[in-house]
TILUMTOR-750044 format. One record per residue: x, y, z of N, C-alpha, C in turn. Coordinates in steps of 0.05 Angstrom, whole numbers, plus 5000, padded with zeros to 4 digits. Layout:
REM residues N
XYZXYZXYZ
...
***
This chain:
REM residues 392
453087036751451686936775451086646771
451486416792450586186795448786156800
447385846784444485786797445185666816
442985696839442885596863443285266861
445285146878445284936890448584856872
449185056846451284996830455285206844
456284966838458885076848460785216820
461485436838462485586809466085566801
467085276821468985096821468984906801
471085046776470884946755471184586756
469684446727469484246737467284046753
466184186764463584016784461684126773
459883806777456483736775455783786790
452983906799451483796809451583436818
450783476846450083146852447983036852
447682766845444882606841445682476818
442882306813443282196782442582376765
443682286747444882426721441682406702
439582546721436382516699437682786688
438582986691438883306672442383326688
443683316662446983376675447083686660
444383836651445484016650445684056624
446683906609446983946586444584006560
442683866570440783896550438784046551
439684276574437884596575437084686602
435584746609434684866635432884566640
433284576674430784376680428484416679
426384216667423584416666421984316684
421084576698418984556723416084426716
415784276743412784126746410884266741
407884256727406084436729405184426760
404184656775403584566803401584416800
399784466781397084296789397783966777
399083956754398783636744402383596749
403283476764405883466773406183146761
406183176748406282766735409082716721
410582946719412882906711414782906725
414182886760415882796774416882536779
419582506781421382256781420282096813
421281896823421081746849422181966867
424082146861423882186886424482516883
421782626871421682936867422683006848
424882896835426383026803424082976787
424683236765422683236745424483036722
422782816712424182666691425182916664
426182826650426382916627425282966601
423983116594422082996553424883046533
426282796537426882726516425382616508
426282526474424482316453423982086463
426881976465427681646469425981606493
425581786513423781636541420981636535
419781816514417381886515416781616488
418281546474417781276468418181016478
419181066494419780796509417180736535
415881056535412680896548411680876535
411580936509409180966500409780636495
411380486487411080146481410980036506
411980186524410779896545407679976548
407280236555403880166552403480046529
402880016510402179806490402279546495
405179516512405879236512404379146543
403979286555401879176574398479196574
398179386549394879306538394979106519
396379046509396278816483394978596497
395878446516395578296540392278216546
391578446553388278546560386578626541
386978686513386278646488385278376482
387678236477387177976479385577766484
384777916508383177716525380477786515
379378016516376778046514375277866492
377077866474375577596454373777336464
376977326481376777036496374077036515
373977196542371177156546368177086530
368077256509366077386500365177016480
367876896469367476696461367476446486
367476506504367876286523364776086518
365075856519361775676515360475666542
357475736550356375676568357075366583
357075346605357275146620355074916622
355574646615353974396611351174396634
349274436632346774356664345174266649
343874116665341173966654338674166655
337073996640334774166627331473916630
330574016649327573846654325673866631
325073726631322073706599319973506613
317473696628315473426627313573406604
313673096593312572986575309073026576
308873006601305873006605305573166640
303673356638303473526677302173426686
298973356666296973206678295273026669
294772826679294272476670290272596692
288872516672286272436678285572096671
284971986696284771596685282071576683
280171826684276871816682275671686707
273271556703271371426726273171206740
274271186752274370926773272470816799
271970596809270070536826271970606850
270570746871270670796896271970596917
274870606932276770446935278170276917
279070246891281170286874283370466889
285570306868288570436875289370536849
289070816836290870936817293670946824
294770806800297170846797298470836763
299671096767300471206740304171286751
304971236723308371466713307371696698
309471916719309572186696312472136690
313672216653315372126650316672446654
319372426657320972666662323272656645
323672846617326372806598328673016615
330073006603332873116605334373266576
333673446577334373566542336473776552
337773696573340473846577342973766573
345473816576347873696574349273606586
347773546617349073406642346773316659
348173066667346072976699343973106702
340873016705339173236716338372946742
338973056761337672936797334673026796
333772816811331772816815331372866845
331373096860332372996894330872956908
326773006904325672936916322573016908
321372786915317872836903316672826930
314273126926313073116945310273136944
308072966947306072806945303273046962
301873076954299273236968298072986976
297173136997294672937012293672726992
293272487000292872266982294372166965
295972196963297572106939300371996955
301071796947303871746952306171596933
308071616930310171656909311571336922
311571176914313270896914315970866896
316471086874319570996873319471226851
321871386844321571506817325071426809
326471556781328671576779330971806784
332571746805333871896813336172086799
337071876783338972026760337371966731
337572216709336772136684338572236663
339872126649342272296636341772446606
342972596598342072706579341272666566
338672736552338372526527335372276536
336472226557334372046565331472136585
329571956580326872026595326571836630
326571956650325971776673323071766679
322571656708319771616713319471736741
316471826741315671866771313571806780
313371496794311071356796309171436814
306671516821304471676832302871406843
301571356857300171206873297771286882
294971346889292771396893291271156912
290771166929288271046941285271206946
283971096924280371276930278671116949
280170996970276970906982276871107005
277571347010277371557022275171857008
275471866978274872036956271871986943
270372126944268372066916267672366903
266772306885266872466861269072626847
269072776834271572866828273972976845
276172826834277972926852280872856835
282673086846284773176833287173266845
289273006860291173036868294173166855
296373266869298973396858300273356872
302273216855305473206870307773426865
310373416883311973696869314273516867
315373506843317973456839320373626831
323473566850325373816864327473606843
328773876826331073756809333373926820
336573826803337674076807337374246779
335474256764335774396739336274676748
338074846736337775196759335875246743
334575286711333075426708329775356720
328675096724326374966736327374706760
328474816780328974646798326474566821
323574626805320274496813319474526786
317474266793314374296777312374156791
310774196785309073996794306173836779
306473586775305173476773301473456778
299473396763296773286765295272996765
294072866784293372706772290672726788
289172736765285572686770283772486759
282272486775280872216774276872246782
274272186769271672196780271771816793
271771866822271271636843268271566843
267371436831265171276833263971026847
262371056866262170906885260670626878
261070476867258970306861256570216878
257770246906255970176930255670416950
253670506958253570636967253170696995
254070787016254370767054252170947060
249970877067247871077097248370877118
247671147132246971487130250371527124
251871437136254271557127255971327127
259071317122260571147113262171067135
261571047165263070897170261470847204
262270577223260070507239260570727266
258570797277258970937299257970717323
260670657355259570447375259570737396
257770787413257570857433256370787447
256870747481256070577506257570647517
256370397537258170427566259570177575
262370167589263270047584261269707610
260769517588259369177605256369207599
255969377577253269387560253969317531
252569237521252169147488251669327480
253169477453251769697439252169527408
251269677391251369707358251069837343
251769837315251570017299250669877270
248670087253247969907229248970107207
249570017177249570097163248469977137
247270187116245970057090247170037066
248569797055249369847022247569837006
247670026988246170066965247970136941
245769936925247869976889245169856873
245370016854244169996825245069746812
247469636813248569416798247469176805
245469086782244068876780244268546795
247368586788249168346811250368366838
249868626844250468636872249568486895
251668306908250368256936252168276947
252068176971255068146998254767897006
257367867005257467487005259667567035
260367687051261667647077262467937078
262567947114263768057131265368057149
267168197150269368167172269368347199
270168337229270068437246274368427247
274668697266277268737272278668517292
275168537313277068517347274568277358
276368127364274167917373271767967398
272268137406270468347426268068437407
267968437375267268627363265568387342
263368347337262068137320261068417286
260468227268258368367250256568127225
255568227217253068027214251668267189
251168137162249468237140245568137136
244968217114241968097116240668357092
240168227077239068377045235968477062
235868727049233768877066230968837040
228768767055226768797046225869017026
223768947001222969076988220969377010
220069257024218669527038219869637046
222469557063224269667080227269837068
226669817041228769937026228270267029
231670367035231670667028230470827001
228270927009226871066973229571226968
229471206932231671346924233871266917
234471116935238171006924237170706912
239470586916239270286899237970056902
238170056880235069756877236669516893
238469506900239669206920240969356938
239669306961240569396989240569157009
243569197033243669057043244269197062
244268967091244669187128246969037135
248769207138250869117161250869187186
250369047204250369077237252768957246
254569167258257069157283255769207299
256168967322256468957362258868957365
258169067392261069097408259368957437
261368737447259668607472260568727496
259868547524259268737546262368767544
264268567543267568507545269268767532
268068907516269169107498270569337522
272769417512274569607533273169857519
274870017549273570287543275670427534
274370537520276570787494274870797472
276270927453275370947426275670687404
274170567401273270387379275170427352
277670237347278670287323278870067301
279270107282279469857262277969907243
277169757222275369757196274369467195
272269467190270169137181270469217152
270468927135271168897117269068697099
268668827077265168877069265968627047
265168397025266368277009263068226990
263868346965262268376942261668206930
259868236911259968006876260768266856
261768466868261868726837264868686826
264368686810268468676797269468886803
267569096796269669406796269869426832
268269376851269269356880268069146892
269569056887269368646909270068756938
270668956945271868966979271069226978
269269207009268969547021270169517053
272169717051272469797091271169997104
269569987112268370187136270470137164
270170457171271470477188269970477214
270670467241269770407261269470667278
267670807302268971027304267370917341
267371177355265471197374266971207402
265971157423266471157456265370957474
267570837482266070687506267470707533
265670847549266070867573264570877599
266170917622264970857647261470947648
260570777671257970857671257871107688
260171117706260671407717262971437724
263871667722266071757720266571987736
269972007736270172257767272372437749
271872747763274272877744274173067770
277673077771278872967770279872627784
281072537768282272317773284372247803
285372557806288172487818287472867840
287872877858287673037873290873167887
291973377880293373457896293273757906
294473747936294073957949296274057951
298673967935300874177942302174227968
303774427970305474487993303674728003
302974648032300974908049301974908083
300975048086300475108116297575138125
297474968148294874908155294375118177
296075348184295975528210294775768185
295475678160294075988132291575938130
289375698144287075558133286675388130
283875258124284175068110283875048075
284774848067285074848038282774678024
281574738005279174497990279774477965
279174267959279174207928276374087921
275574137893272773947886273173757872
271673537872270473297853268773317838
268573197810265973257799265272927799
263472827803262472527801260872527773
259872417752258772487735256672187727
254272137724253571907719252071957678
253071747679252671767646250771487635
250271357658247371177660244671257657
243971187628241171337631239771197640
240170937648237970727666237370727692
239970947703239771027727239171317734
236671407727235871657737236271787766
235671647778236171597809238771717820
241071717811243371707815244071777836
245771687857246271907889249671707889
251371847902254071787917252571727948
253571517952252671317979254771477999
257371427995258971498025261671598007
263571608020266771798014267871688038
269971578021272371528045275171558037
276871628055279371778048281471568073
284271528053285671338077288271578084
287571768083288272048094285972118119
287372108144285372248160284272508158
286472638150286272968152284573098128
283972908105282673008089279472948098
277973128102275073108094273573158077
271772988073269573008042265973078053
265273238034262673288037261273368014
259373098015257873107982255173277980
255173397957253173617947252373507911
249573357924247973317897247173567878
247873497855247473857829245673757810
244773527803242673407792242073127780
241573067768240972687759244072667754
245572817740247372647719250072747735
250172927758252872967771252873097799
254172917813254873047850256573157852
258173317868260773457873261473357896
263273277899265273197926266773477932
266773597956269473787969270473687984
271773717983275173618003276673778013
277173798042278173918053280973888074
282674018086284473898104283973998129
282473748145282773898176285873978185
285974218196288774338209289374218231
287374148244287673928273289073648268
287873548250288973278243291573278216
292673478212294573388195296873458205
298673208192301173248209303473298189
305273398186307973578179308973328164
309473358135310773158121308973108091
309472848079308672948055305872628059
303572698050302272508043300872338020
300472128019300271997994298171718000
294971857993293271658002291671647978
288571547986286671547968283371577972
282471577953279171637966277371507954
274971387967273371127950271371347953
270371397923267771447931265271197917
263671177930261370947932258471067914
257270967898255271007879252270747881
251070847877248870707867248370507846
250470577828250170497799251470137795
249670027792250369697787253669597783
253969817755255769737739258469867744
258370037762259970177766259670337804
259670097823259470197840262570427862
264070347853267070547869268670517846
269070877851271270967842273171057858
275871097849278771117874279671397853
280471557880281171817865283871837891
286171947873288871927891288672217909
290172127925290472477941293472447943
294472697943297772757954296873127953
299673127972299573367989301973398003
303973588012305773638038304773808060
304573688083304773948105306674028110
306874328111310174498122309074468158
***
């Protein structure tokens, strides 16, 4: 009996390649479960010797390869980065007198093996940074110059800057620098002048230096704004503040009638006999404005229909004259016909204006007028308040 697929025509193979011609025994079947000794295309290879050595060296010869290498990583050298070192975090410069400018270097080394950048310092309130070094190379120490102004500061106080590298392992730190601000001279009631008035009245403000230092006096003063005068004068033994310093002097800032209305800005500028502070700036502060005033300023009525109602808006008039107790709005006039006003006194210090739109008198389109209202007050007799409005 023939095996299947074999001709019993003496002479003939089987066809295919020649992996089993037969000769070297029965073909041996795949295990079903681990079939790994199938050829490309379903033939079971052969276990002869010669094949079963000839993998076994190429696997070898393709692990040798990957053997190899693992050395090589494991010896590979870390990669060159810089390395930050601060020399010093925090600088104390002790007592300084009150407006002084601290200014100190924190030094910054480089104990790495490449470039360390410096990309940016960032300064806390008070403090500001005027130049540091941007590149520092291995090996070497740069700088990061810190700046202080204390005529804002007294008593102890203790600013921080942050400095941004590319170091990866500390790419921040940040810096200290503290300082006790000692005032040599001292500001009542407080340190800086307050002007409030009204605006084509004279107001002023006083302030007292005081200092313990034996040689203290004030040899000049300065004003900002020629609107703005000031004037010293060593204050009497009776008239001295108990408690603070044995040499006291008064500074008096005016502001004249000419002074505009707004907020008062600038600093007067104080000039010593003290070494540790020859120069004080006080700052200026306060309000000057109308003797009366209107809110709102500007009136609009928008887009309406006068067949829906009529429409009102209020005024508040406000008098801020205390010389004028009395206070009353005289008359209201509008260069809008259609608006009417009718004033309602609410007490000394404020009237209300309402405003209304007669429907009879307004005509279709957009309007753009104004309104005087009239006062009692010397200094401030008319104020002009805008109107606009559309009629549909």
């Amino acid at each position: 009996m023939s095996r299947p697929g074999w001709s019993t025509t003496p002479g003939w193979r089987r066809p295919g390649p020649p992996y089993n011609d037969g000769l070297a025994g029965p073909i041996p079947r795949p295990h079903r479960r681990n079939p790994v000794n199938l050829s490309p295309i379903g033939r079971p290879f052969p276990r002869t010797p010669w094949v079963v050595a000839a993998a076994t060296v190429a696997a070898l010869g393709l692990a040798a390869p990957l053997l190899a290498q693992e050395p090589a990583k494991a010896q590979a050298p870390a990669s060159a980065a810089p390395k930050l070192v601060l020399v010093e975090e925090t600088k104390n410069v002790g007592t300084v007198a009150k407006g002084e400018v601290i200014e100190q270097d924190f030094l910054v080394r480089n104990d790495g093996k490449a470039d360390l950048h410096i990309t940016d310092v960032k300064p806390a309130c008070g403090c500001t940074v005027s130049k540091y070094d941007k590149v520092i190379k291995p090996g070497e120490t740069g700088k990061v110059h810190l700046t202080l102004d204390t005529k804002a500061f007294q008593g102890p106080i203790s600013k921080s800057a942050l400095i941004v590298t590319d170091d990866p392992s500390t790419p921040q730190v940040t810096v200290f620098l503290s300082a006790y601000v000692k005032p040599y001279v001292e500001m009542l009631p407080y340190g800086f002048f307050r002007l409030q008035g009204l605006v084509g009245e004279e107001v002023s403000s006083e302030i007292t230096l005081a200092s313990d230092e034996p040689d203290f006096k004030v040899t000049k003063v300065e004003a900002p704004h020629e609107y703005l005068s000031a004037s010293f004068a060593e204050v009497a033994e009776k008239d001295r503040i108990a408690g603070k310093g044995a040499r006291q002097y008064k500074v008096t800032l005016t502001a004249s009638k000419s002074t505009p209305m707004g907020i008062p800005q600038g600093v007067v500028r104080v000039l010593t006999t003290l070494p540790k502070q020859p120069e004080l700036q006080i700052a200026i502060s306060g309000s000057i404005v109308d003797a009366v005033g209107v809110i709102p300023s500007q009136v609009t009525f928008g887009t309406f229909d006068p067949k829906e109602g009529t429409m009102t808006k209020e005024i508040d008039v406000i008098n801020r004259n205390a010389k004028n107790p009395e206070f009353k709005v005289t008359g209201v006039e509008s260069t809008v016909p259609a608006v009417k006003a009718e004033v309602k006194p609410i007490d000394k210090t404020r009237v209300k204006v309402v405003l209304s739109v007669d429907p009879g008198l307004a005509k279709k389109g957009p309007f753009d007028g104004a309104l005087t209202i009239k006062t009692n007050d010397g200094t401030k007799s008319e104020l002009k308040v805008g109107l606009k409005g559309v009629v549909l």
